[in-house]
N, C-alpha and C positions, 0 to 999 in steps of 0.2 A: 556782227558775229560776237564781236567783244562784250556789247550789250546782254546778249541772250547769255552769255560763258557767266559773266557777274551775276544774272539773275538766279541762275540756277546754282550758283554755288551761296547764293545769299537767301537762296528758298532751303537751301538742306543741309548745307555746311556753313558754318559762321564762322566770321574771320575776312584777312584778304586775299580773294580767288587766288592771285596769281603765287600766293605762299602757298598755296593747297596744291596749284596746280604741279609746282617744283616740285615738293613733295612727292605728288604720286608718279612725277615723271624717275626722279631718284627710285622710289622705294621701286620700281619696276624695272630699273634697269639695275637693280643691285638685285633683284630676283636670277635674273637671265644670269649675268656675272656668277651670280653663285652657285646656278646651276652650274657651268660648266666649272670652273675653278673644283667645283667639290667632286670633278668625274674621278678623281687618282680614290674617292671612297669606295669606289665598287671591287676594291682587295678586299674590305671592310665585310662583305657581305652580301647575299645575293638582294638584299632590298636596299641598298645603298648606290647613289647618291638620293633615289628617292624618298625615302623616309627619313634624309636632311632635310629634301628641300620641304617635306609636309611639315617637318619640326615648324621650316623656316614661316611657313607660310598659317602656323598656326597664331605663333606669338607676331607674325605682322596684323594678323585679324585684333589681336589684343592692343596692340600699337594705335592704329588706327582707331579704334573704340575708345581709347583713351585719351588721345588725339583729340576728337571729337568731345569729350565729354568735358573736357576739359577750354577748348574752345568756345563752350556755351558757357562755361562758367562765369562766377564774379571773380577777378585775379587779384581784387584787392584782399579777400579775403586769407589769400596765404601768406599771405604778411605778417598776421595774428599768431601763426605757428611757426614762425622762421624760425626764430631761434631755440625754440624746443626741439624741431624736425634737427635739427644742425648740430645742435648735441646729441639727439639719439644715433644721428648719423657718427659721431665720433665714436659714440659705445663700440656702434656694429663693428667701423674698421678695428678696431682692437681686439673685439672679439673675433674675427678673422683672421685678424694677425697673429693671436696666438692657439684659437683651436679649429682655426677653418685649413680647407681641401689645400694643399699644394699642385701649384698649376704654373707652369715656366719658371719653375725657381723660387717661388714666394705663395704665404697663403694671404690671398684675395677673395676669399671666396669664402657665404655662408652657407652652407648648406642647408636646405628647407626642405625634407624630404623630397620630392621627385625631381624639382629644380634647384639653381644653385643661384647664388644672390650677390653684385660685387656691389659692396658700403661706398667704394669710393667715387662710382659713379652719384651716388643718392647726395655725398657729401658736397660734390661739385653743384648741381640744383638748390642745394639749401642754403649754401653758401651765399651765391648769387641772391637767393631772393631772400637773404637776410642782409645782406650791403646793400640793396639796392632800397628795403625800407628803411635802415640808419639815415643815407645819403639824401634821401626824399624829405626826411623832415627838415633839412637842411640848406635847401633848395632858395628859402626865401632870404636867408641870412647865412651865408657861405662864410661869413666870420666866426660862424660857433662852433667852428669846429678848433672847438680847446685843446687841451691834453688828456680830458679825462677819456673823449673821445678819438683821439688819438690811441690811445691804447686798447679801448674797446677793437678798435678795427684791425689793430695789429694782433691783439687777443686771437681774435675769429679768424684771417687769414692764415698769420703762424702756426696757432694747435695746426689747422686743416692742412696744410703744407707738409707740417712735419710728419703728423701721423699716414700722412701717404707716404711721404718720403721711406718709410722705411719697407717700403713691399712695392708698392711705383711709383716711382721717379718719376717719368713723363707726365703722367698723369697730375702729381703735382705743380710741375712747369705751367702746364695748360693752365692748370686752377687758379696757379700766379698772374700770367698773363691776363687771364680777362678780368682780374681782380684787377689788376693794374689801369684797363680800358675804363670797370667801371669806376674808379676814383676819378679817373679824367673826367666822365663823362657828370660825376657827383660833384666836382669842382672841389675836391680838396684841396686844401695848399699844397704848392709847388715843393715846399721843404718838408711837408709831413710822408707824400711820394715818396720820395727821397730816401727818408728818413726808413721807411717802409722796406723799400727795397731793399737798403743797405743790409737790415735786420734779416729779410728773409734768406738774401743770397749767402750771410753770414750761418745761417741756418742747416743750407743745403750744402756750404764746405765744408762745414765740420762734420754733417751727416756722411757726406765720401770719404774725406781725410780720414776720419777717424774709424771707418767702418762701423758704422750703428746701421742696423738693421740689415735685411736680407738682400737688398740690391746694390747695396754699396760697391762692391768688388765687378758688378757685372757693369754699374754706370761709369765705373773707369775705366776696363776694358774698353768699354764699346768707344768710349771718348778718345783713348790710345788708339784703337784702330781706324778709328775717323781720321784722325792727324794723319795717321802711315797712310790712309788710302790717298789723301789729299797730296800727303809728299810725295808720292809716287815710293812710298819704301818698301821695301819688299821684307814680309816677316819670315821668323821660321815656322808658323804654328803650320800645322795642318789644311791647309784652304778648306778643303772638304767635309770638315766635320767644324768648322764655324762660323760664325755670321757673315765673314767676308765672299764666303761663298754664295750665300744666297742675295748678297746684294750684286755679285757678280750676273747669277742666273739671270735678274731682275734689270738689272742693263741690258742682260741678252737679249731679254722678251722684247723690251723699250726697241732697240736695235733692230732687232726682225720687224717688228709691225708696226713700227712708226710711219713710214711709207708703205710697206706691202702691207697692210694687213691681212692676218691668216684665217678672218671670218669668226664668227661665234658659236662657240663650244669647239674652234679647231684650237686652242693654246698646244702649245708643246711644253711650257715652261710650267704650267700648273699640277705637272708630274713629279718636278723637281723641287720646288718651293715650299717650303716647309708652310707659311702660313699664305697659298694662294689667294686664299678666301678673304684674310682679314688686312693683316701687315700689308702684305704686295698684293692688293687686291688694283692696285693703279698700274700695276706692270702688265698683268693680266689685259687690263683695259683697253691698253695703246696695243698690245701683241695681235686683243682679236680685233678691234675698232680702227686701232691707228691714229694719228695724229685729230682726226677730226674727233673721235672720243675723247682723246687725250685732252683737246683743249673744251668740250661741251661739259666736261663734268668740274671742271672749275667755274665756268663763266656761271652757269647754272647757279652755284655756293656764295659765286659772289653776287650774283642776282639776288636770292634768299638774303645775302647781309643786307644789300640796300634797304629791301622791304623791312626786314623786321630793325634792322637800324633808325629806320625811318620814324620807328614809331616815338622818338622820341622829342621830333618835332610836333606832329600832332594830338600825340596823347594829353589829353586834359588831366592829368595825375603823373605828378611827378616820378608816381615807384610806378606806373606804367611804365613809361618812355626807361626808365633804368631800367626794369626787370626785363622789357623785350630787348635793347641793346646788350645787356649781360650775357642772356640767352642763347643771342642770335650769335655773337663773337665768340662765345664757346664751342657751338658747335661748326663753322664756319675754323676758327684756331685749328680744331682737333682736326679735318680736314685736312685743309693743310699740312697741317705737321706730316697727316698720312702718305701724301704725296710725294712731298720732299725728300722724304725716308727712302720712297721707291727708285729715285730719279738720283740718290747718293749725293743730296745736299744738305743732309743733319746726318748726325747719328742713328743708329735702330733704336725706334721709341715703344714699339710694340702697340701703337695707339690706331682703333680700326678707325675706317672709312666713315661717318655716321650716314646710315640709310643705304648706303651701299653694300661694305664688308657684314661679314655673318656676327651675327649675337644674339644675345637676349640682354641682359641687364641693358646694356649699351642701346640699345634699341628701342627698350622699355620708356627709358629716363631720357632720351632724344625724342618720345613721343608727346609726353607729359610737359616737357621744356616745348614743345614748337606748339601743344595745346595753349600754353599758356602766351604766346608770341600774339597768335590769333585771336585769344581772347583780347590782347592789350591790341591789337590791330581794328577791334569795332569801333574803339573811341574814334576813330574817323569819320565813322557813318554816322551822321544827325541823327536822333533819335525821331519817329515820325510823329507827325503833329497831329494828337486826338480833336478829334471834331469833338464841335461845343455841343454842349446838350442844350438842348429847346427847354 
């Protein structure tokens, strides 16, 4: 059976089956999830939650197309445009930040006529497969990495850090962290690391302290209210009209259907939850699945890390094996974080599910990142051996 599953994903889909197969087992059960999570839209209109979910299931056909086109690709080829892509990506966030949509508090958003475009997802992809060509030429002599290069890498990291920092915060964390993976994974020195971090974290307190940009005031709060929830302190604010409330709701779901499960599209909690679909789309999970979903949608993620992690033992190019580890840890991070958030062990990051929770941009650039996973995942397969000509 395994045999016949490989051949036919290596007759129509390229790449490694069992990443495809994750994939569409995810992208199918974040369909279902979102159908029910999106029932509290049918206040919205008599054609709602339906004409969510055709939205949703328009830009999954595009996902997947992308996916795929991009898994037939050559992935060495984006290498050539990193740092171009990485700075147009800079432009965008800016121009976002000061003449795009306001949406939860900050503007993230470009608008393109009929749909809207977030830069900071695009910036997290170019990012990555712009370190991960730096780090590749470096491979052979892991002592050259000077200072001049040194500050190249702290260049690229910091702008992309800061200039999210001022509209999303989490999303720059995320950026950091798998910047931080791929250095490991690039062998830079242990004191330029270091070095690295210092700077950044130096970056993102003065970005709070001092209130520079739009999130400042909200990544304190939410950090204050993290500490009370954990002290057990009781505030004066209103419960009901703020976040602590809906992480409340979000244990309740956890609490009802972690044993009982209440079946799918039965949630009670996705009436009350402000962001069912995206943010607490893992409270949702356990209320209608229970503990055996609760624990299938991480094992799954971490299944997904091995594979495309892996590719960095096998791959014959060194900005393969980076580019699918950068990749696969971003999206696998973001994850998590998701999670976490639901279960009241971070702070609210507002960071969706990738493949599960609802999007477009975020779904978009989660398709084109795990196209190109698959693309570095053929270097495994021998290339087949032409008969000789007579």
């Amino acid at each position: 059976m395994d045999s016949k599953i490989r051949a036919f994903f290596q007759e129509h889909l390229k790449g490694d089956y069992k990443i495809w197969l994750i994939v569409f087992i995810l992208n199918a059960f974040g369909l279902l999830i979102q159908f029910s999570a999106k029932a509290k839209l049918t206040m919205d209109g008599p054609f709602e939650p339906l004409s969510s979910f055709i939205k949703t299931l328009v830009i999954l056909g595009i996902s997947f197309y992308l996916m795929s086109y991009f898994s037939k690709s050559n992935y060495s080829r984006v290498a050539k445009f990193s740092d171009l892509a990485l700075f147009l990506s800079w432009g965008l966030v800016m121009v976002a930040y000061v003449f795009g949509a306001t949406k939860g508090g900050a503007n993230r958003w470009v608008n393109l006529g009929p749909i809207s475009f977030m830069p900071s997802d695009m910036v997290k992809l170019c990012l990555i497969t712009s370190l991960a060509k730096d780090f590749s030429s470096k491979q052979a002599d892991p002592e050259s990495y000077n200072w001049v290069m040194f500050f190249r890498i702290l260049f690229k990291i910091g702008v992309s850090c800061f200039l999210i920092m001022l509209s999303n915060f989490s999303t720059s964390i995320l950026i950091f962290l798998t910047s931080l993976i791929l250095m490991f994974f690039g062998r830079v020195p242990a004191k330029k690391i270091g070095l690295i971090m210092l700077t950044v974290a130096a970056i993102g307190f003065s970005v709070v302290v001092l209130g520079i940009g739009q999130r400042a005031q909200t990544v304190k709060t939410r950090i204050e209210n993290y500490i009370q929830r954990i002290g057990k302190n009781e505030t004066k604010v209103n419960k009901a009209k703020n976040e602590d409330y809906q992480i409340t709701r979000s244990l309740y779901a956890i609490a009802t259907g972690a044993i009982h499960p209440k079946g799918p599209g039965k949630s009670q909690q996705r009436y009350i939850l402000s962001q069912a679909e995206s943010d607490f789309v893992y409270a949702i999970i356990i209320e209608e699945y229970g503990i055996v979903g609760g624990l299938a949608i991480p094992l799954l993620f971490l299944i997904f890390m091995y594979r495309g992690a892996k590719a960095i033992q096998y791959s014959n190019k060194p900005f393969g094996g980076l580019l699918s580890a950068g990749l696969t840890f971003s999206i696998v991070f973001q994850a998590f974080i998701n999670m976490l958030v639901a279960v009241d062990a971070g702070p609210v990051t507002g960071q969706p599910m990738p493949m599960i929770s609802a999007g477009g941009t975020s779904l978009i650039f989660t398709a084109i990142s795990i196209g190109l996973i698959l693309a570095v995942s053929k270097d495994k397969d021998p290339e087949p051996v032409q008969p000789a000509i007579a």
